[in-house]
C-alpha atoms as one frame of an Amber mdcrd trajectory, in Angstrom:
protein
   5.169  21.386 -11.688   2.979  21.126 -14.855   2.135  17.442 -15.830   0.841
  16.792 -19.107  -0.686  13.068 -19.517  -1.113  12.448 -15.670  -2.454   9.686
 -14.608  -5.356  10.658 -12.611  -5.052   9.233  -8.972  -8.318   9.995  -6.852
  -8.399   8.442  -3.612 -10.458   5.207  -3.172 -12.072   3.473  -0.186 -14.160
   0.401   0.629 -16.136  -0.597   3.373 -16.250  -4.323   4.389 -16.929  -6.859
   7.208 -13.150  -8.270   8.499 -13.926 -12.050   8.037 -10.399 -14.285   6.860
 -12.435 -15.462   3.212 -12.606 -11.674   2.451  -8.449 -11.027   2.700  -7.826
 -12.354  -0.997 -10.864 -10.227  -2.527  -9.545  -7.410  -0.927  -5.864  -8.086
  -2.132  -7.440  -8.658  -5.452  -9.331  -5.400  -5.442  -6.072  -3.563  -4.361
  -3.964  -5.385  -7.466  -6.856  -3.649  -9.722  -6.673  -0.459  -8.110  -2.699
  -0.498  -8.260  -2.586  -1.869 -11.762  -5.060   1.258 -12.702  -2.526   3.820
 -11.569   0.652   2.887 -12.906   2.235   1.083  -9.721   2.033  -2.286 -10.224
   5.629  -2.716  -9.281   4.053  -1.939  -6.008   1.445  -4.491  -5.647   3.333
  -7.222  -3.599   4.391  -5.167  -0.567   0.990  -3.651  -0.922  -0.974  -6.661
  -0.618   1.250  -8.175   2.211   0.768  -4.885   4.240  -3.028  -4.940   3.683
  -2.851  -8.812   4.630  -1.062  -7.901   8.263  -3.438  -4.533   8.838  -6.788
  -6.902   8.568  -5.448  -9.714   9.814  -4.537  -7.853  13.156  -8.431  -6.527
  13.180 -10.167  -9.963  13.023  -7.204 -11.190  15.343  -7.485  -8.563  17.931
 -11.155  -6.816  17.745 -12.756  -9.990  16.371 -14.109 -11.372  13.019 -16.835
  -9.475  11.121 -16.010  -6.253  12.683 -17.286  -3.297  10.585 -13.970  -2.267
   8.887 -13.498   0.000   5.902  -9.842   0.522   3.700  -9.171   3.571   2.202
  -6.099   3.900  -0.333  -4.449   6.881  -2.072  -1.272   8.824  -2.960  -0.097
  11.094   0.294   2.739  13.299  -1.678   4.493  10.756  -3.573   3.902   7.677
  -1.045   1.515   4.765  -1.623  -0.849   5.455   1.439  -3.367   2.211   2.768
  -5.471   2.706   5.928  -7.648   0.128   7.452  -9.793   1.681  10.015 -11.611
  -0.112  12.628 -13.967   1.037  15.498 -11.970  -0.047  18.539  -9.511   2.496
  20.052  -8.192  -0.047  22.094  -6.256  -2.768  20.655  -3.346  -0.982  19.502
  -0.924  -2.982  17.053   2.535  -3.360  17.996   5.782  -4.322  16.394   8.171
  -6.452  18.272  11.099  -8.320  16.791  11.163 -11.324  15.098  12.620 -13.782
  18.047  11.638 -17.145  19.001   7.996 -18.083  18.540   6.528 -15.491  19.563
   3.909 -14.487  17.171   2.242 -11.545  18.349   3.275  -8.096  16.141   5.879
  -9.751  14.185   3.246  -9.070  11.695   3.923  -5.308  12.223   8.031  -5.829
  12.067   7.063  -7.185   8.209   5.055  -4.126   7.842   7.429  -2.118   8.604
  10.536  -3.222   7.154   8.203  -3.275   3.526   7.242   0.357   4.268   9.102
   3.859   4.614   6.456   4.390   7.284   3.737   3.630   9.437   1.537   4.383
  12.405  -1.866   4.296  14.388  -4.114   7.499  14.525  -6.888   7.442  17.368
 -10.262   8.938  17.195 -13.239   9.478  19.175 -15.052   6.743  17.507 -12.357
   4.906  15.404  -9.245   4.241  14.944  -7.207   4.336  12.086  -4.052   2.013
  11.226  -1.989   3.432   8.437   1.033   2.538   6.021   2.851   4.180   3.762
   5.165   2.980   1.109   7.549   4.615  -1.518   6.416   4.777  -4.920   8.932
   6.277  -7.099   6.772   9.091  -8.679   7.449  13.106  -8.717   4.429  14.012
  -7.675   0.627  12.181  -6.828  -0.068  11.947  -9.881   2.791  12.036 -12.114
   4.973   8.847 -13.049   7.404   7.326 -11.578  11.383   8.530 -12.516  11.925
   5.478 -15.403  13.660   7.234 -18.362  11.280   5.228 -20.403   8.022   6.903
 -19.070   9.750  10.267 -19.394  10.112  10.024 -23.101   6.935   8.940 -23.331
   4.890  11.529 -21.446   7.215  14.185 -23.739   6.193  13.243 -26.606   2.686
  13.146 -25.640   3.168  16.743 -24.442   4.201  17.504 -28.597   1.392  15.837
 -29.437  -1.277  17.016 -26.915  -0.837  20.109 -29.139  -2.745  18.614 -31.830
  -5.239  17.643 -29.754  -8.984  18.157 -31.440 -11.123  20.783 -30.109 -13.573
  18.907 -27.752 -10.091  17.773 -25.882  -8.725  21.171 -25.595  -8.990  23.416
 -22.523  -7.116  22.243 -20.024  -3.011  21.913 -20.131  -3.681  18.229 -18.507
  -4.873  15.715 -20.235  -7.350  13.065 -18.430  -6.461   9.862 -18.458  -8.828
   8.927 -21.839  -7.692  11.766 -23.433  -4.322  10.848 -22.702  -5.050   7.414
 -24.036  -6.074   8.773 -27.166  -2.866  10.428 -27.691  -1.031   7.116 -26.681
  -2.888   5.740 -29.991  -2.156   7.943 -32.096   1.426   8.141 -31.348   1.605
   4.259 -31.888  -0.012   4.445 -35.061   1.858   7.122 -36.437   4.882   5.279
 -35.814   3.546   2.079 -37.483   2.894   4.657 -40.637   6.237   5.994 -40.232
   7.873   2.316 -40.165   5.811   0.744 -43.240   6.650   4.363 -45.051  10.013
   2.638 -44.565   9.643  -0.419 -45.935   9.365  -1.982 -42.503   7.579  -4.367
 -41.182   5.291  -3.492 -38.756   3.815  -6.960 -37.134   7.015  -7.742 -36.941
   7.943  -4.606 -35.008   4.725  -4.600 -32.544   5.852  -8.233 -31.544   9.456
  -7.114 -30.963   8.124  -3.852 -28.706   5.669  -6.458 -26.818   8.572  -8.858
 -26.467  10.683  -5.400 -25.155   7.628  -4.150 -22.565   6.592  -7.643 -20.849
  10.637  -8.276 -20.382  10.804  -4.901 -18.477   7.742  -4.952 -16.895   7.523
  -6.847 -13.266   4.998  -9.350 -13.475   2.825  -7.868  -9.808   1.938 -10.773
  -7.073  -1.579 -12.499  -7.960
């Protein structure tokens, strides 16, 4: 399926030594990366999941183990791999009973996710999650009726586009800001063509968008 305005989605790694002060960079850095594709809403299970995955690799293989994350969109699912060089210290999920400790990290990860796993290589291995993420397609949006409307009428205006943005029947994600602007400031000429007032209108939207926007986990 076409997709005019998508938001581009290219898939992003990091290596890193596994040490505990590095967790809440890393969770930081994922916020960011979240927060630049549209899935915010996401961020919280995301960042608990990563928690668990390096948390079990300076737990189990040891602290400042050569580690690397690697994050993207597999289909439509949120996809975060940590990948570590010992093939033998498998996590496990048991459930939540007692005080026993051991993989009830895992049960969390699993009950936040639609699905996880461990793939083993020759020289790695690789311990992967993936969670839902509402969109149509890697790098469409998500279903909200809201963001529908939107990317239509960028579509109608994408045909206006200048020359040095035509070409392509996707826009990137600048040119696709661009757009964004103009539509918004059309609208403010339409409004004050009206007799409106148009501070008054940008608070009221801003008031509208932070009220139906989840505020992600810091």
């Amino acid at each position: 399926m076409d997709c005019d305005a998508c938001t581009p989605r290219e898939p992003w790694d990091l290596s890193f030594a596994a040490e505990p002060a590095g967790v809440a960079v890393l969770r930081g850095l994922l916020r960011t990366r979240l927060d630049s594709w549209g899935l915010a809403e996401l961020t919280e299970s995301a960042q608990l999941c990563l928690s668990e995955l390096v948390s079990n690799v300076i737990t189990h293989v040891g602290p400042g183990t050569p580690t690397t994350l690697a994050v993207s969109v597999s289909g439509t699912r949120l996809r975060i791999e940590v990948h570590d060089p010992d093939t033998r210290a498998l996590p496990r999920q048991v459930d939540s009973v007692g005080d026993a400790e051991a993989g009830r990290g895992m049960a969390l990860v699993a009950a936040l996710s639609e699905r996880w796993g461990v793939q083993l290589l020759p020289d790695r291995k690789i311990t992967w999650v993936e969670l839902g993420s509402g969109l149509t397609e890697a790098n469409g949006h998500s279903e909200d009726i809201r963001v529908s409307r939107a990317a239509s009428c960028l579509h109608l205006y994408s045909a206006q586009l200048p020359t040095q943005l035509e070409g392509s029947s996707r826009l990137s994600g600048i040119a696709a800001e661009e757009v964004a602007i103009d539509v918004v400031a059309d609208l403010l000429h339409w409004l004050r063509a009206h007799g409106h007032d148009t501070d008054e209108a940008l608070d009221r939207a801003q008031v509208q968008f932070e009220s139906e926007t989840p505020r992600p986990a810091r």
